[in-house]
PDB file as gemmi writes it, atoms N, CA and C in Angstrom:
CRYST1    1.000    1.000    1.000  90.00  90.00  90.00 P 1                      
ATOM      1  N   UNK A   1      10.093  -6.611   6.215  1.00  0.00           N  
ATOM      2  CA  UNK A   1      10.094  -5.951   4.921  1.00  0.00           C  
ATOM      3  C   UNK A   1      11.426  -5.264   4.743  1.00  0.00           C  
ATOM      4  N   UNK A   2      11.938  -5.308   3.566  1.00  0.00           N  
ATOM      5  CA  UNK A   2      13.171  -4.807   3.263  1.00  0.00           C  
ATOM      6  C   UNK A   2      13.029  -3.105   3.282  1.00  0.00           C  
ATOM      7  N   UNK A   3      13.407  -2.491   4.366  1.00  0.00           N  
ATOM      8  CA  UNK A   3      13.059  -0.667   4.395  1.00  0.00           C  
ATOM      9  C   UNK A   3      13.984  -0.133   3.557  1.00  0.00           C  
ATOM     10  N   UNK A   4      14.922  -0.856   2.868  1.00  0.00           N  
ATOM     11  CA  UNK A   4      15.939  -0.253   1.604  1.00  0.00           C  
ATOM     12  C   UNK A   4      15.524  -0.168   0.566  1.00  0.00           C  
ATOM     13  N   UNK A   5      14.218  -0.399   0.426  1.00  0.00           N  
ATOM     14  CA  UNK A   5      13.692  -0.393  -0.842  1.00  0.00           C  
ATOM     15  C   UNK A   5      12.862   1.072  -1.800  1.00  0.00           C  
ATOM     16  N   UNK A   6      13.452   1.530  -2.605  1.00  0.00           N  
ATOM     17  CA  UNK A   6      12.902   3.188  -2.692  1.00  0.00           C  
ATOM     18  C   UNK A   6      11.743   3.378  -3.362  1.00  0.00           C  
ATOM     19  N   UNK A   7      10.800   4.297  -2.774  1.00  0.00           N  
ATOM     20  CA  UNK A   7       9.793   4.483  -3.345  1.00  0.00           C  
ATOM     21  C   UNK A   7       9.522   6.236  -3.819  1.00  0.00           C  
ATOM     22  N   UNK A   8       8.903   6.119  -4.608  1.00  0.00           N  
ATOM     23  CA  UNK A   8       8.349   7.494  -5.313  1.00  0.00           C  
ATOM     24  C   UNK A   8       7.530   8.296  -5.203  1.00  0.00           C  
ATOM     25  N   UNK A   9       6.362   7.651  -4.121  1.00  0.00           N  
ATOM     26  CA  UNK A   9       5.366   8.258  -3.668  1.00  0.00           C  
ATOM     27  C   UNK A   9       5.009   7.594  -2.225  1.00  0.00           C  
ATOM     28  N   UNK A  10       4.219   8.346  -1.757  1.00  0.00           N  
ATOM     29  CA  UNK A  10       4.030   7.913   0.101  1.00  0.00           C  
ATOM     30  C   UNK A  10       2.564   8.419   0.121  1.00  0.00           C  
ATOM     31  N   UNK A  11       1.925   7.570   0.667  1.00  0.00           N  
ATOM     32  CA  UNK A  11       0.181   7.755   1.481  1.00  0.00           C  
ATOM     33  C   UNK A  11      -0.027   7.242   2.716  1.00  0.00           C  
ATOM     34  N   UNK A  12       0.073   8.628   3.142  1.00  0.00           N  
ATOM     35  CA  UNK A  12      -1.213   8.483   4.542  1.00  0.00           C  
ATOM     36  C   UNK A  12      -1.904   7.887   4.768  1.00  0.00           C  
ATOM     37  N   UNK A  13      -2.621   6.796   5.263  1.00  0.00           N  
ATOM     38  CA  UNK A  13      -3.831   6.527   5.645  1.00  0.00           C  
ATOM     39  C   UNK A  13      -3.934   6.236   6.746  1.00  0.00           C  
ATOM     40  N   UNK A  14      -3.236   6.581   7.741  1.00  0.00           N  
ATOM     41  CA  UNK A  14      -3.626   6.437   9.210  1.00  0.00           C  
ATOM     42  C   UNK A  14      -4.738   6.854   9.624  1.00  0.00           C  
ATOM     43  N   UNK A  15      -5.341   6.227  10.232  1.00  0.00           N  
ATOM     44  CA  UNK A  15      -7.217   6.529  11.435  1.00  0.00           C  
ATOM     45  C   UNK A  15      -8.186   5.843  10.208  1.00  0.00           C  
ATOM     46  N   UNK A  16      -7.499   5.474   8.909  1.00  0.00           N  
ATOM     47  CA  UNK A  16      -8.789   5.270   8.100  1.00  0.00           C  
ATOM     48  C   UNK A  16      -9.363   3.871   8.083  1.00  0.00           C  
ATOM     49  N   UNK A  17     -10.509   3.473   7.925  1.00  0.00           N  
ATOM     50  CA  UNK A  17     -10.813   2.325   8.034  1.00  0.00           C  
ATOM     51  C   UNK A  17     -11.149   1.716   6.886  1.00  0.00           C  
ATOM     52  N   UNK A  18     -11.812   0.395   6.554  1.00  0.00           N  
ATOM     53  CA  UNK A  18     -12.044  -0.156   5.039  1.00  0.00           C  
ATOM     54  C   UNK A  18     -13.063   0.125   4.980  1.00  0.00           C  
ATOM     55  N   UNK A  19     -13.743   0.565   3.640  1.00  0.00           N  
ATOM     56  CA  UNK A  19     -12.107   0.197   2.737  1.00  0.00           C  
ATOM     57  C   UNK A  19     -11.381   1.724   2.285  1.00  0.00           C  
ATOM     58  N   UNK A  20     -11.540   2.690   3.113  1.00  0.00           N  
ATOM     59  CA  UNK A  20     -10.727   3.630   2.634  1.00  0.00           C  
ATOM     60  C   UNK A  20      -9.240   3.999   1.905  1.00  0.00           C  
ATOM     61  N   UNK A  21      -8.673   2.995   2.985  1.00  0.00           N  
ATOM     62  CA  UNK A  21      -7.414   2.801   2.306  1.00  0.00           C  
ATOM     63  C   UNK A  21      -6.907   2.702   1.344  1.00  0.00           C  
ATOM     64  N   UNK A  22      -7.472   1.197   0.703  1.00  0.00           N  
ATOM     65  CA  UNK A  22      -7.213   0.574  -0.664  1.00  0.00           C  
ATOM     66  C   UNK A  22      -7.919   1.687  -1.753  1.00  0.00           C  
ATOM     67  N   UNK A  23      -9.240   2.768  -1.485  1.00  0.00           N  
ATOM     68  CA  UNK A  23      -9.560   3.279  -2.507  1.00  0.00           C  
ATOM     69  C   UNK A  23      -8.831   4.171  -2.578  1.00  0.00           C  
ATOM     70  N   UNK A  24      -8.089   5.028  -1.719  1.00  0.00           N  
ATOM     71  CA  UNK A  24      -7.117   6.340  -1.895  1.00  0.00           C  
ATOM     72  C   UNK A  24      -5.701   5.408  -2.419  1.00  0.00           C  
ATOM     73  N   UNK A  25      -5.706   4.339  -1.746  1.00  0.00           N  
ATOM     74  CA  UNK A  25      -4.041   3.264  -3.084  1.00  0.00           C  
ATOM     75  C   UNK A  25      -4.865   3.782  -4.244  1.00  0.00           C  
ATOM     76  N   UNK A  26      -5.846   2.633  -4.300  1.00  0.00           N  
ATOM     77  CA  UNK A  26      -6.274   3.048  -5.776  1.00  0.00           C  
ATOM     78  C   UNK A  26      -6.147   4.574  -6.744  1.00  0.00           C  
ATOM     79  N   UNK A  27      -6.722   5.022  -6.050  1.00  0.00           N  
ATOM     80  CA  UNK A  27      -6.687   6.521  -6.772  1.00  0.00           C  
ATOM     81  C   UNK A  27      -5.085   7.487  -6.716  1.00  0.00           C  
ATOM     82  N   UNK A  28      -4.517   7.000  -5.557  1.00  0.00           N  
ATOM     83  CA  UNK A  28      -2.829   7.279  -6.283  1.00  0.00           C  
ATOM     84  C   UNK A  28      -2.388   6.838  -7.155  1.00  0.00           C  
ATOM     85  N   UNK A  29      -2.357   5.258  -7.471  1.00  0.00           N  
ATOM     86  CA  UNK A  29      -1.817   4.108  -8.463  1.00  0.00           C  
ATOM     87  C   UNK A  29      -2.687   4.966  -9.546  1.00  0.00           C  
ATOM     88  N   UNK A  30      -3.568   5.424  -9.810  1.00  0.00           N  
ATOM     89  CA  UNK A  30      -4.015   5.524 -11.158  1.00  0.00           C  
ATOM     90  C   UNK A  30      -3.396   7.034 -11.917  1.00  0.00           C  
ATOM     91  N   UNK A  31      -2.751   7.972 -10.856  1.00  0.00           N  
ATOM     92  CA  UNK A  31      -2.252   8.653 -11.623  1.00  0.00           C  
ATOM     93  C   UNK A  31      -0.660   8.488 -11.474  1.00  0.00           C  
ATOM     94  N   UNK A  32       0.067   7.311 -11.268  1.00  0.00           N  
ATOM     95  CA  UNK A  32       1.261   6.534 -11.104  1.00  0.00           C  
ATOM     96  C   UNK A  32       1.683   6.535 -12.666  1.00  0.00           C  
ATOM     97  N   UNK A  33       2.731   6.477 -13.065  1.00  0.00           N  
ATOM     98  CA  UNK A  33       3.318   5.596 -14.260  1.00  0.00           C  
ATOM     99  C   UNK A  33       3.970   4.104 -13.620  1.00  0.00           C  
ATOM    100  N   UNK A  34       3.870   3.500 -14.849  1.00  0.00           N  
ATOM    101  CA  UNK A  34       3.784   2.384 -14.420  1.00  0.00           C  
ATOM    102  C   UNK A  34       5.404   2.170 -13.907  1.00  0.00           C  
ATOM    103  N   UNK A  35       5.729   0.943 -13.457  1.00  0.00           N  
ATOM    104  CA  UNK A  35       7.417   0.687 -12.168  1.00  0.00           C  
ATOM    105  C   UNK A  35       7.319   1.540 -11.001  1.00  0.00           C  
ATOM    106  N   UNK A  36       6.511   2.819 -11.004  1.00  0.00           N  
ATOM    107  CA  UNK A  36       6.536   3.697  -9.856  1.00  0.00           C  
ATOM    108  C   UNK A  36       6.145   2.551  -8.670  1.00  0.00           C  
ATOM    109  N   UNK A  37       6.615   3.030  -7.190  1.00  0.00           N  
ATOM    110  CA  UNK A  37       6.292   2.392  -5.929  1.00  0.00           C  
ATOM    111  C   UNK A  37       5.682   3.306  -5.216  1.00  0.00           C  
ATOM    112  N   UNK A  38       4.809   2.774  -4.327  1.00  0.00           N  
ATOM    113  CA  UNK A  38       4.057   3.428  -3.849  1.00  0.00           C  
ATOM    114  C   UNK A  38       3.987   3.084  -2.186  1.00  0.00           C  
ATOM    115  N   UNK A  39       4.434   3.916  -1.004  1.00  0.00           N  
ATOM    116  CA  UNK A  39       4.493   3.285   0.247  1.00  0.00           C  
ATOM    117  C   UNK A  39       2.979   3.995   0.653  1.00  0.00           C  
ATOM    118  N   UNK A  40       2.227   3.140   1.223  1.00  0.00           N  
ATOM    119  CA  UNK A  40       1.383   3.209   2.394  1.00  0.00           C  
ATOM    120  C   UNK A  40       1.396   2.830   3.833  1.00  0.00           C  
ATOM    121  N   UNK A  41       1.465   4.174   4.579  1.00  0.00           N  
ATOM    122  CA  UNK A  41       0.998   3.849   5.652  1.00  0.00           C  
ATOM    123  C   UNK A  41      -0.514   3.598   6.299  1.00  0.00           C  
ATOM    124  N   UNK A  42      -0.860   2.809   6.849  1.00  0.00           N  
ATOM    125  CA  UNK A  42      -1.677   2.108   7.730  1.00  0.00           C  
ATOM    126  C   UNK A  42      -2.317   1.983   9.346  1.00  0.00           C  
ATOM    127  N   UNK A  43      -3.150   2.229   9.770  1.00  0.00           N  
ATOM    128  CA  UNK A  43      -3.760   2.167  10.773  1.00  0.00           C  
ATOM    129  C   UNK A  43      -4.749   0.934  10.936  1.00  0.00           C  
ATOM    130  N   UNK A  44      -5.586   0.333  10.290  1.00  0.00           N  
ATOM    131  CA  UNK A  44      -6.680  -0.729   9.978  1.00  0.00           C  
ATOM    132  C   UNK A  44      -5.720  -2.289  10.220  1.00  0.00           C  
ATOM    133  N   UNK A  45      -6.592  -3.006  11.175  1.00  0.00           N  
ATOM    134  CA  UNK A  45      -5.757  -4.369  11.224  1.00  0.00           C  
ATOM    135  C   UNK A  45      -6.069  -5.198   9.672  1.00  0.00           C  
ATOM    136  N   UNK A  46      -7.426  -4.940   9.494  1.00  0.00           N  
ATOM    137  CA  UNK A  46      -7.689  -5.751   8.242  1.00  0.00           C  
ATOM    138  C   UNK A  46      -7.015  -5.106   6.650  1.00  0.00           C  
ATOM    139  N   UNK A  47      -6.430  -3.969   7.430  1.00  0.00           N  
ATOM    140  CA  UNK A  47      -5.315  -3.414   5.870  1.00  0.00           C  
ATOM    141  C   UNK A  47      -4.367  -4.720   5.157  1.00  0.00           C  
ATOM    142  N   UNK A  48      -4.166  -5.544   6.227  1.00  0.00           N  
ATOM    143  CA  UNK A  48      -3.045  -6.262   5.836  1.00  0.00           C  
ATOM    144  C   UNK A  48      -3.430  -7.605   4.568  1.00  0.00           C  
ATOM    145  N   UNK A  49      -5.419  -8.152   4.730  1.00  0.00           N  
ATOM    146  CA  UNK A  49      -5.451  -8.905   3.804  1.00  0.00           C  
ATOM    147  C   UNK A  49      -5.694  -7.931   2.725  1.00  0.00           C  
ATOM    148  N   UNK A  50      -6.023  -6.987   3.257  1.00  0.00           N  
ATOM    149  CA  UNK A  50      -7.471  -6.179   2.182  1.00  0.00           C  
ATOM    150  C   UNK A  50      -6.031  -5.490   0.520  1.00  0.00           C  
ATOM    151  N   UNK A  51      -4.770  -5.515   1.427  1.00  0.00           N  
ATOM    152  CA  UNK A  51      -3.862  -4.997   0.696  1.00  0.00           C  
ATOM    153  C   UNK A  51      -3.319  -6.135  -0.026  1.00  0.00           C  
ATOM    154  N   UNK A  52      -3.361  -7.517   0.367  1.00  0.00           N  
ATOM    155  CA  UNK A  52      -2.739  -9.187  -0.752  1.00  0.00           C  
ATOM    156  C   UNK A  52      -3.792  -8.805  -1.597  1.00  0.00           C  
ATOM    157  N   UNK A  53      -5.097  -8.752  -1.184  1.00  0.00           N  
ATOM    158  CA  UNK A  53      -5.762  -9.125  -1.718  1.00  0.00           C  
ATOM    159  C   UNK A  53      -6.272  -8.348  -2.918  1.00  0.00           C  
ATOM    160  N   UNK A  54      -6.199  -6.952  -2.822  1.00  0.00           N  
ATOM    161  CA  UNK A  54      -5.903  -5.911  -3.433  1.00  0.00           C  
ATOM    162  C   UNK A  54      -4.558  -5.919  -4.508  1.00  0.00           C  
ATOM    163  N   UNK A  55      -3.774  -6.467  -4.479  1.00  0.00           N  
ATOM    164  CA  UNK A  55      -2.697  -6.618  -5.414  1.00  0.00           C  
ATOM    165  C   UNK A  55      -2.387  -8.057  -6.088  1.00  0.00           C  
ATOM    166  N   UNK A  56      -3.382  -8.847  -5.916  1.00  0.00           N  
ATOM    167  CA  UNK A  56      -3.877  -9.811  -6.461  1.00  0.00           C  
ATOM    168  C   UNK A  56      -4.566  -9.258  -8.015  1.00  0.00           C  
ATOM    169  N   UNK A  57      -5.833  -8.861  -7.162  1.00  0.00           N  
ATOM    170  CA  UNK A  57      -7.053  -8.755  -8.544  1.00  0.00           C  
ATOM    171  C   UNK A  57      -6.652  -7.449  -9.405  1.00  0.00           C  
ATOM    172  N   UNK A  58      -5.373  -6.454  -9.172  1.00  0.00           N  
ATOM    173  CA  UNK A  58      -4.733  -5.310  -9.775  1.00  0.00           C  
ATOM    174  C   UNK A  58      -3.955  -5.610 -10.449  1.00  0.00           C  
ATOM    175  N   UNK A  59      -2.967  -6.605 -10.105  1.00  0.00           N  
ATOM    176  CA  UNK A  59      -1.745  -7.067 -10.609  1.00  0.00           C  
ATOM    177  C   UNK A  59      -0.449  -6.007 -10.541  1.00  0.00           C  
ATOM    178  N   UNK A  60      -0.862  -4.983  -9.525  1.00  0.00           N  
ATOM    179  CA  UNK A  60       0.163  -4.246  -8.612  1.00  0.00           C  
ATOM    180  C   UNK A  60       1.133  -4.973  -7.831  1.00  0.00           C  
ATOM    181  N   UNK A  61       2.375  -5.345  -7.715  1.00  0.00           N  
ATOM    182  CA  UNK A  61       3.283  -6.329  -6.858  1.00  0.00           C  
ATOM    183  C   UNK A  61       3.022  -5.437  -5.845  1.00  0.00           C  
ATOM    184  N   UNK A  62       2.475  -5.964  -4.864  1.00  0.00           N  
ATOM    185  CA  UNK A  62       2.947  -5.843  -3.059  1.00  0.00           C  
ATOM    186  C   UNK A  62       4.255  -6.661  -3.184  1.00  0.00           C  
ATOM    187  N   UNK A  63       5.012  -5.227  -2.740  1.00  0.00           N  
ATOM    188  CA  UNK A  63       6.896  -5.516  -2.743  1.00  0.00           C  
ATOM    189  C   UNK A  63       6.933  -6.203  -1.576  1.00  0.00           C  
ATOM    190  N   UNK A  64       6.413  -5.319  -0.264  1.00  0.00           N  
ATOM    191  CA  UNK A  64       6.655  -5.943   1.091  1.00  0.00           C  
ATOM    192  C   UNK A  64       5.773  -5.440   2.025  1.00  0.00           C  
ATOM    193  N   UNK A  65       4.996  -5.923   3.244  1.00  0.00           N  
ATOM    194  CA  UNK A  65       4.302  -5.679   4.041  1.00  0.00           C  
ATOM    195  C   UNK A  65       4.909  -5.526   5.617  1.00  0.00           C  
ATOM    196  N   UNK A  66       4.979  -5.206   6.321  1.00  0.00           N  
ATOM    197  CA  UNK A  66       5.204  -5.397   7.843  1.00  0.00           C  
ATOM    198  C   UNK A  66       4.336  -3.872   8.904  1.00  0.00           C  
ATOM    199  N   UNK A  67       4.556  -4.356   9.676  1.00  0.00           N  
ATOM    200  CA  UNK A  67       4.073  -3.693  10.996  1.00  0.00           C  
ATOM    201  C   UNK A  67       4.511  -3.745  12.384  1.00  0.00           C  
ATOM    202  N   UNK A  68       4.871  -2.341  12.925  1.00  0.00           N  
ATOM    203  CA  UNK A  68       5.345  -1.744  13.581  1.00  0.00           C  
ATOM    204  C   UNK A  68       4.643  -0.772  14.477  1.00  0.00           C  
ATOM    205  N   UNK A  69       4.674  -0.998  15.556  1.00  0.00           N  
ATOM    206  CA  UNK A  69       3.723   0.189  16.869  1.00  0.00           C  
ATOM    207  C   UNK A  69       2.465   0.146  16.259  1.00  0.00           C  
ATOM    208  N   UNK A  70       1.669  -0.810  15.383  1.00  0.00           N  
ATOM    209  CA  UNK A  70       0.299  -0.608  15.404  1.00  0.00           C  
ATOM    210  C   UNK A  70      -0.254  -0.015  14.069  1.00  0.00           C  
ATOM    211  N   UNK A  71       1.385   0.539  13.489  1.00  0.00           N  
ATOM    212  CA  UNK A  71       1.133   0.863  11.954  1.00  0.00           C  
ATOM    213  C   UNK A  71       1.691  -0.089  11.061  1.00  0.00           C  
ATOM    214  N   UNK A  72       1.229  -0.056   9.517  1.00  0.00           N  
ATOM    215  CA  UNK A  72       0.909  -1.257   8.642  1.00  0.00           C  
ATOM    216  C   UNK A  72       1.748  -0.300   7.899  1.00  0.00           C  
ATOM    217  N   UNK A  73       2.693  -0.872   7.295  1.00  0.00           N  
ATOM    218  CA  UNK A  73       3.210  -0.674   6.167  1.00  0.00           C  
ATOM    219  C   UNK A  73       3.641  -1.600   4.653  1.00  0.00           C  
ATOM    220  N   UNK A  74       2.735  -1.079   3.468  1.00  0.00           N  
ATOM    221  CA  UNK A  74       3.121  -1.551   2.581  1.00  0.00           C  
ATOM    222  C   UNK A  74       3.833  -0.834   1.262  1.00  0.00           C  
ATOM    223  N   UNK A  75       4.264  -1.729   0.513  1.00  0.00           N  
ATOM    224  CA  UNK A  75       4.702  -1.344  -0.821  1.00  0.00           C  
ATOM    225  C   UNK A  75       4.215  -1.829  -1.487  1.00  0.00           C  
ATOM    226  N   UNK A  76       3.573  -1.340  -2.923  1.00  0.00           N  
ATOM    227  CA  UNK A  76       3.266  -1.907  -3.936  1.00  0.00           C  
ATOM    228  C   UNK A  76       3.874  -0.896  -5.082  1.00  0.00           C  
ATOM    229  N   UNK A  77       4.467  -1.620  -6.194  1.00  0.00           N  
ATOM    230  CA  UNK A  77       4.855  -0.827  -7.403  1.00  0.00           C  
ATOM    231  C   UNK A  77       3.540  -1.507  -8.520  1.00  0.00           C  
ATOM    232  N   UNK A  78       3.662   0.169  -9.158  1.00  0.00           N  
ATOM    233  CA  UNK A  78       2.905  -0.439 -10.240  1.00  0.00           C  
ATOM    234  C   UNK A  78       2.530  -0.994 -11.208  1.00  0.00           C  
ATOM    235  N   UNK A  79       1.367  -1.745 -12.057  1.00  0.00           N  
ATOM    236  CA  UNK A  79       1.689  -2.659 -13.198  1.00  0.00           C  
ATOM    237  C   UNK A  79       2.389  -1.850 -14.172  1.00  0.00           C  
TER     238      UNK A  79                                                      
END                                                                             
């Protein structure tokens, strides 16, 4: 994932499991304006479909995904 990429807001979700994650994305993204980016961090192995798959049926771009020591990191900006 490109780590040069700037974002506007950052979430925690380390220790959380599904679907916690995607509902606290969710509930950041909704008080987002829209182009804002949004980084999440990650703990959950299944973060990684639950988050395509999640910016699929939103139409949020997942900018970039990767993982590092066991944590998941994504970007998504918003519609």
């Amino acid at each position: 994932m490109n780590t040069a990429i700037a974002h506007d807001f950052e979430l925690d979700a380390r220790g959380l499991n599904c679907p916690l994650p995607i509902l606290r994305t969710k509930k950041v993204l909704n008080g987002m304006t829209s182009g804002k980016v949004l980084k999440v961090t990650a703990t959950d192995p299944g973060s990684v479909r639950d988050f395509q798959a999640f910016s699929r049926q939103t139409g949020n771009d997942l900018l970039g995904a990767s993982e590092a020591n066991g944590e998941f990191l994504f970007l998504l900006r918003k519609k």
